[in-house]
C-alpha positions in Angstrom: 17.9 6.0 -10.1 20.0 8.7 -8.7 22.2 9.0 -12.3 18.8 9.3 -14.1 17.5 12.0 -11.7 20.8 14.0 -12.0 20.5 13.9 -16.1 17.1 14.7 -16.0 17.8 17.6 -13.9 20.6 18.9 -16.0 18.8 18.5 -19.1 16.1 20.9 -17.8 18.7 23.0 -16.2 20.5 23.4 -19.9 17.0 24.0 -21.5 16.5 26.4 -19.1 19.2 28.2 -20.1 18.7 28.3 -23.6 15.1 29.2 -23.5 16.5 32.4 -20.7 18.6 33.0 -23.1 16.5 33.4 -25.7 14.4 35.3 -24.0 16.7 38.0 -23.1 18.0 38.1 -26.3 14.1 38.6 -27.8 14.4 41.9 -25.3 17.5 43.5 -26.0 18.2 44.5 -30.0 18.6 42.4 -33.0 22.6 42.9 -33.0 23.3 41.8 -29.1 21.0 38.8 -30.3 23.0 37.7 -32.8 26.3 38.0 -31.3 24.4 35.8 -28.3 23.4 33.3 -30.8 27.1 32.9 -32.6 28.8 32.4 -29.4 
């Protein structure tokens, strides 16, 4: 139970991420968004 907990949790911890991310990236200008998105 534990295991699944801690995978569930770090799936919504990497989602999170992304969608901060791509959040941040939707503020600051095209070109810092891009160079976000290739690395």
């Amino acid at each position: 139970m534990k295991e699944n907990s801690q995978s569930a949790t770090g799936r919504i911890g990497r989602v999170g991420r992304i969608s901060g991310s791509l959040m941040v990236s939707a503020r600051l200008p095209e070109k810092r968004g891009h160079r976000l998105f290739q690395s």
